[in-house]
TORPA-993645 format. One record per residue: x, y, z of N, C-alpha, C in turn. Coordinates in steps of 0.2 Angstrom, whole numbers, plus 5000, padded with zeros to 4 digits. Example, Ala and Ser with C-alpha at 12.3 -4.5 7.8 and 13.67 -1.06 7.14 Angstrom:
# TORPA-993645
506649725039506249785039506649845039
506449895035506849955036506450005039
END
This chain:
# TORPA-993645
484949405129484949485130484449505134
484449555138483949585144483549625141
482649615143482149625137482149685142
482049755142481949825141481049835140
480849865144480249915139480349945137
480950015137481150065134481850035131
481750055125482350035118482950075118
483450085119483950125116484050135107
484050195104484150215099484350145096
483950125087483950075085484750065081
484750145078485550135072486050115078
486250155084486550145087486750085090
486150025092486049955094486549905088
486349945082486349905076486949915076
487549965075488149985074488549925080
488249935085488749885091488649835088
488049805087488049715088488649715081
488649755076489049755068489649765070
489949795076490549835076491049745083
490249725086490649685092490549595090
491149565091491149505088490649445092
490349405087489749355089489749335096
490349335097490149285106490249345110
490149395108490149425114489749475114
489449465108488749515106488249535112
488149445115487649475118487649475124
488149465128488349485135488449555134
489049585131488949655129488249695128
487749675124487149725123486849715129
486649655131486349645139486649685145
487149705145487549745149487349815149
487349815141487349895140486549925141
485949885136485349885137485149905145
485649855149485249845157485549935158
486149955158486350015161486150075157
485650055150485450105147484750115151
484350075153483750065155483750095162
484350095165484350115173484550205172
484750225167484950295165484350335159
483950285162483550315153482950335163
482750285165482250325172482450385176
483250395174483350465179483250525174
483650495167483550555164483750535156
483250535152483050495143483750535141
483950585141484450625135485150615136
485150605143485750585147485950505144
485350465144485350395141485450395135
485250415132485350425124486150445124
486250505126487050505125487550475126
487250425131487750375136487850325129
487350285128487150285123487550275115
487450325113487950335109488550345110
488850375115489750345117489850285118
489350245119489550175123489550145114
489450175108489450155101489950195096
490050225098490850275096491350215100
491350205106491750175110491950105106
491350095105491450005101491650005094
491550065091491850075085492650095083
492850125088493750145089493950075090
493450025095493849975096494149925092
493249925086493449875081493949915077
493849955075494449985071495049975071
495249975079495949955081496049895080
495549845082495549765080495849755073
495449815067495549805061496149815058
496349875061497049905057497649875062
497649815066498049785070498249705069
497649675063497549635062498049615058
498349555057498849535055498949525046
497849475046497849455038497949525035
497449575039497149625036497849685032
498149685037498949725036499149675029
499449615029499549585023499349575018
498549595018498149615011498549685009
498549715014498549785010499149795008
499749765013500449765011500449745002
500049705003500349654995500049704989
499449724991498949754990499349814984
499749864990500149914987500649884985
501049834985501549824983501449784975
500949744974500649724967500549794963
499949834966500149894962500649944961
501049964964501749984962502249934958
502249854959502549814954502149854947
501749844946501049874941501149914936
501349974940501550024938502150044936
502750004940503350014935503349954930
503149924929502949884925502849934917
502149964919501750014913502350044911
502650084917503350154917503850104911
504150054914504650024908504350004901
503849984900503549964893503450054892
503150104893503150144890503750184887
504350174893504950204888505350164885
505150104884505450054878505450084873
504850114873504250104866503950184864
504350244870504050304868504750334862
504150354858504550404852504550474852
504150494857504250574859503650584865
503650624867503150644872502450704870
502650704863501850734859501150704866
500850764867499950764873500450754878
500950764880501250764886501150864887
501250884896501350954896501950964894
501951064895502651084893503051064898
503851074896504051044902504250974903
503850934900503750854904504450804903
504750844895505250804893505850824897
506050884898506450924903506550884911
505750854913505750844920505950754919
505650724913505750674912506850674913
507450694909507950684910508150704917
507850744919508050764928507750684930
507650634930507350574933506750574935
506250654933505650644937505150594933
505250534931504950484926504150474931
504150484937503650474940502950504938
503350584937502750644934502550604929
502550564923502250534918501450514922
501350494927500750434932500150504933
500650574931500050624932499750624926
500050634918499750654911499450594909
498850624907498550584903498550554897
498850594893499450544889499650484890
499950464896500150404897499750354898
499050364902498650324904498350314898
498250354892497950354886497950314882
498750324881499250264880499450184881
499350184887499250124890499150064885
498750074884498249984879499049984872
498950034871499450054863500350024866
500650044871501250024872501349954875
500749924879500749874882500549814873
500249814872500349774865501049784861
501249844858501749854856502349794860
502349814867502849774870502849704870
501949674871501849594869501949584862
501949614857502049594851502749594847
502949594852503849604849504149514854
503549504854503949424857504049424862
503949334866504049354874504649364876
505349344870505949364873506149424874
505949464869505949534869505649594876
504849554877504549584882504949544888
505349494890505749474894506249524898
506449534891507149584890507249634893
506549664893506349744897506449754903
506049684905506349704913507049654917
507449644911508249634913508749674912
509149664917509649754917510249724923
510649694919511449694925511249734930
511649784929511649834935511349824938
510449844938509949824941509849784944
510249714943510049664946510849644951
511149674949511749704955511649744959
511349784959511049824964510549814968
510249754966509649734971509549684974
510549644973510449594976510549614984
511049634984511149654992510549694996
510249744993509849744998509149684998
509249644993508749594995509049545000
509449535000509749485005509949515012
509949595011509849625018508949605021
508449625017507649615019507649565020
507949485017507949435020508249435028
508649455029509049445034508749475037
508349535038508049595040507449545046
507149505040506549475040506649415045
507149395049507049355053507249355061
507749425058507949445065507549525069
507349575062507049615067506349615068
506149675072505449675072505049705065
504249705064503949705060503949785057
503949825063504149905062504649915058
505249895061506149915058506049875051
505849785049505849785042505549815039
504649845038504449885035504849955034
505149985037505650065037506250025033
506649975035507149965033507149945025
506449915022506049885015505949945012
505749995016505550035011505950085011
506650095014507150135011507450095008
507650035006507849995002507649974994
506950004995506649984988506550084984
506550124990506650184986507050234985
507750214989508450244990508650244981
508650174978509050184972508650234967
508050244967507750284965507750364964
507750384972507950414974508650454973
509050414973509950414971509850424963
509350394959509350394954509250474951
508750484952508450574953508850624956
509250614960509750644963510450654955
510650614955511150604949510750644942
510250624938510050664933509750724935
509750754940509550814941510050884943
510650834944511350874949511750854942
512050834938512150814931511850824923
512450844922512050854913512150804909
511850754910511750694906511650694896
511850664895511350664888510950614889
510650624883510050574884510050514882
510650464879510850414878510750394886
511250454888511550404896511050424900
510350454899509950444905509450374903
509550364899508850314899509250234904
509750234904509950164908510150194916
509950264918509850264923509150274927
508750294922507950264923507650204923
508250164918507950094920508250074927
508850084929509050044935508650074941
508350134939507950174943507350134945
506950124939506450094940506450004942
507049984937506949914940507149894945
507549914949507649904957506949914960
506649954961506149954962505549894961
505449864955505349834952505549724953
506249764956506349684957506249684966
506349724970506149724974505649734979
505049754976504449774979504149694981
503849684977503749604979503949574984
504849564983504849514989505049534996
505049624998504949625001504349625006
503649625001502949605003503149555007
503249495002503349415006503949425011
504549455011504649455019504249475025
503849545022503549575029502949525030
502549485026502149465026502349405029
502849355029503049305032503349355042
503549405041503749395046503149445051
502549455048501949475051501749385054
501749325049501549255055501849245060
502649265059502949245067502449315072
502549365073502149415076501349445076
501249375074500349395074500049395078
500149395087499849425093499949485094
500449515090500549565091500949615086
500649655080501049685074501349725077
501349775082501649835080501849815088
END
């Protein structure tokens, strides 16, 4: 690196060398110091500012590096998609096992048969709940907690478009599966909500449309991870 009598700004040195990768740390600083030192004897503020751009510049870069990054995109892919498994996971064991909506708002049981089972994720009621239902459903046996997340229908409805994702997964691009995955995992949902809220259901017949509601989702979420995530290896020069 080129030794300087006059320093450029310390945080801003330190930001580059943290923002720019080891082998090129120091031809890069060497470069910038020298052009900082030839700009700092016409004019110090002018330098300083150059300066500072030239570490804005290096942090858009890494950034892009970052959110372009093949592993990094597949953390996060799976990331959400474990937690959304998660979550319809809690959704199903809570309405195995709910016997009214008591500490829920006014309202909630109304918007629950419309299909909006999602609004449960806002009241805290449910999150309250949480430890109390989630035992209830391990204590009834593993066959029984098995039980919950199996549903005909549901698994009739999710074979096809899993065998579309699959198929998705080999021939198209990483854009079109992630669009195509994720109208796939939240169309039946969607259709689901569409139906209790256009119909007047009883409430017998909504609970096996919130299940199919939710467990499509449910069985889905995941292996679309592991397509995108398999089909981000083949295109990892280049995701997007």
């Amino acid at each position: 690196m080129a030794k300087n009598n006059v320093n450029p700004p310390k945080f801003a040195a330190w930001l580059i060398a943290r923002f720019t990768p080891k082998h090129h740390q120091n031809a890069l600083l060497g470069d910038l110091y020298e052009e900082y030192s030839l700009l700092q004897t016409q004019n110090p503020s002018v330098a300083n500012c150059w300066f500072w751009h030239q570490t804005y510049l290096s942090g858009q870069t890494a950034f892009h590096r970052l959110v372009t990054n093949a592993n990094v995109i597949k953390g996060i892919i799976f990331s959400i998609g474990l937690s959304i498994f998660t979550i319809i996971a809690l959704l199903v064991m809570w309405l195995s096992s709910m016997d009214n909506v008591d500490g829920f708002s006014d309202g909630f049981w109304h918007s629950l048969l419309n299909g909006n089972v999602h609004l449960a994720l806002l009241e805290g009621a449910f999150w309250s709940g949480t430890p109390e239902y989630v035992m209830k459903s391990v204590d009834d046996g593993i066959w029984s907690f098995i039980k919950l997340f199996i549903d005909v229908p549901a698994v009739m409805m999710a074979t096809a478009p899993l065998f579309a994702i699959r198929y998705l997964s080999k021939t198209a691009s990483v854009r079109l599966l992630c669009i195509a995955s994720l109208l796939m995992v939240c169309v039946p949902y969607l259709y689901g909500m569409y139906l209790l809220s256009n119909h007047d259901y009883a409430a017998t017949q909504t609970g096996p449309v919130l299940a199919c509601m939710l467990l499509n989702v449910f069985y889905l979420v995941l292996p679309s991870c592991y397509f995108i995530a398999k089909r981000l290896r083949v295109e990892r020069s280049k995701v997007w």
